[in-house]
N, C-alpha and C positions, 0 to 999 in steps of 0.2 A: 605262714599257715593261716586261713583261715580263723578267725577268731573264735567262731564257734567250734570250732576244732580244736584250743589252745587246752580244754580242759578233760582231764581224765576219764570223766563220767561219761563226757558227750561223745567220745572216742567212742568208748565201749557201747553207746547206746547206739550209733551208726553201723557199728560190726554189726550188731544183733539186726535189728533194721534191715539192712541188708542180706543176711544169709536168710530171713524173713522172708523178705522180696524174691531170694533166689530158688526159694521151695515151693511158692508161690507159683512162680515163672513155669517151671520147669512140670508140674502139674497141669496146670493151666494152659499152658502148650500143648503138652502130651510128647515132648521131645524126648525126655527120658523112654516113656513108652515106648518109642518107636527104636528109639539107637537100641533097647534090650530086645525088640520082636526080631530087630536085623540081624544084631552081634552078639549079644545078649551079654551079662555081666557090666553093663555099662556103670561108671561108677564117679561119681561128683569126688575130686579132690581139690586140692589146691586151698586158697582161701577162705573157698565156702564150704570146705568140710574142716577146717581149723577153725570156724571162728575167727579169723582174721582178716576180714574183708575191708576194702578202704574204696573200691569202687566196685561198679558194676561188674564183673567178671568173672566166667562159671571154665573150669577146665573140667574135663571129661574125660576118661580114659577108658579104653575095653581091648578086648581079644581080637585082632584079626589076624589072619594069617598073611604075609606078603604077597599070595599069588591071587588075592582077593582083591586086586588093586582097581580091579574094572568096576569093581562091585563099591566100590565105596568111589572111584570117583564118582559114581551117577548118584550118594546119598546125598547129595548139592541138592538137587532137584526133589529130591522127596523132603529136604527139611524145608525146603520154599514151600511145598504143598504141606507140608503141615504149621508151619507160621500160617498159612492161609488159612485153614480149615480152622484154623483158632481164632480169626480175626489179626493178626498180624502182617506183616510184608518184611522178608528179606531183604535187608537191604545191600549186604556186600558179603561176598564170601570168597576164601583162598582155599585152593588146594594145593597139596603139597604130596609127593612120592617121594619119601626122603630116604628109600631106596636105591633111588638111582643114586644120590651124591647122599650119604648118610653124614647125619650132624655127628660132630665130637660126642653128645651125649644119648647117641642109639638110632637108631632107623625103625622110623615109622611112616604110618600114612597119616593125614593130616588134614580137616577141615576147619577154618576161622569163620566163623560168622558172627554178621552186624546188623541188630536191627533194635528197632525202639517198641519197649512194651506197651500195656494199655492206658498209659497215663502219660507218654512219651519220653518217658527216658530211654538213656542211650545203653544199649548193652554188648558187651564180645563176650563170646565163648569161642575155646581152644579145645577141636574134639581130636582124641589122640587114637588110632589102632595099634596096637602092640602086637604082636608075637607073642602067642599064648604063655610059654613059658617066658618070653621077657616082661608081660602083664601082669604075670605071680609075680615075678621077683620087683617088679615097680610098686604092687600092693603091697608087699611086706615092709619092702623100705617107708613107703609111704606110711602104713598104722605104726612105726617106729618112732619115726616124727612126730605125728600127731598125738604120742604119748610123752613124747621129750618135751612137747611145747605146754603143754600142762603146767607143767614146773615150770615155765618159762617167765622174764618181766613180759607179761602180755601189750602192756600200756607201751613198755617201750617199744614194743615190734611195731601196734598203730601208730604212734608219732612219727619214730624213721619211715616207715613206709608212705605216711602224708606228706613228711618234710622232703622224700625223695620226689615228691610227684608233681613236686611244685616248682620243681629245678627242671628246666626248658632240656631236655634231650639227656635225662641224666637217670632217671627211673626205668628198669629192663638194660641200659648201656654200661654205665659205670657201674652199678651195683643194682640187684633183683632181690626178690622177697626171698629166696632160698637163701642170698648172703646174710639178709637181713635177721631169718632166721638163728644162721649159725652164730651168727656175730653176739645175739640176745642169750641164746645158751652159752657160748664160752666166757659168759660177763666179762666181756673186752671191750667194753668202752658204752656209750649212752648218745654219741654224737654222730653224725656220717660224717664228717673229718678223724673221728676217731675206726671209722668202720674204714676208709677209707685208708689209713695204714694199718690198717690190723688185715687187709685185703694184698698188702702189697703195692698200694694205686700208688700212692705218696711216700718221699721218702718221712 
């Protein structure tokens, strides 16, 4: 890890920092604007509504309905015109109909984009469309979490999560922040070798 990342303080000042930068962002864009005048309900979770951030990365969730699918592929095009209208430039973006082959964990529509802010860092966001009522029930689970992680070792969740991201093909594959998560609340262990049998990976 990082050196300046070895210490507790500097952990949690980087989280802040960064959810900083990502309220920032997300104003200063007007992106949130626009995904709530499209879909409306648009709603920042994951890291940067935890408190738990270790890099750049905003996921985004809202309502659409699956037959809307026309409608959100063309949001490509409107989030490029609004990175522009901000001074920005997209720079890489995936779409996804995870309809037609729905993922083990739900079927959605799906926008990734890549692009660098106004000081040139590097950022992805994950925008999700849900199915209205499968949106309720992802919000609920979701403020659930974000109440269990309260109580949580916070420090430990930033360390695992740096020490996973430093490992070449090993952060999102072998184990992601939701494992990393639960692993922190069942206090079963402090290590990713420990996270990593407590997952089933190792015997």
């Amino acid at each position: 890890m990082d050196a300046t990342l070895r210490d507790a303080d500097e952990r949690a000042r980087l989280a802040a920092e960064l959810r900083a930068e990502t309220r920032d962002l997300l104003v200063e864009t007007g992106l949130l604007d626009l995904l709530n005048a499209r879909f409306g309900e648009a709603e920042v979770t994951g890291s940067a509504s935890y408190d738990l951030m270790v890099w750049r990365d905003i996921d985004i969730h809202m309502p659409c309905e699956s037959e809307r699918w026309a409608e959100w592929a063309g949001l490509g095009a409107d989030i490029a015109l609004q990175l522009n209208s901000a001074g920005l430039m997209l720079h890489k973006a995936s779409f996804l109909n995870d309809y037609v082959d729905p993922h083990t964990l739900g079927a959605g529509l799906y926008w990734g984009i890549e692009f660098r802010d106004f000081s040139g860092n590097e950022w992805k966001c994950d925008i999700w469309g849900w199915e209205p009522f499968d949106f309720a029930v992802r919000q609920a689970r979701d403020a659930n979490l974000r109440a269990d992680l309260q109580r949580a070792d916070r420090d430990l969740i930033l360390r695992l999560k740096h020490e996973a991201r430093e490992r070449p093909g090993y952060y999102g594959v072998m184990v992601g922040s939701f494992d990393i998560y639960q692993f922190a609340l069942a206090g079963a262990g402090e290590t990713l070798d420990e996270l990593e049998r407590w997952k089933g990976l190792v015997a």
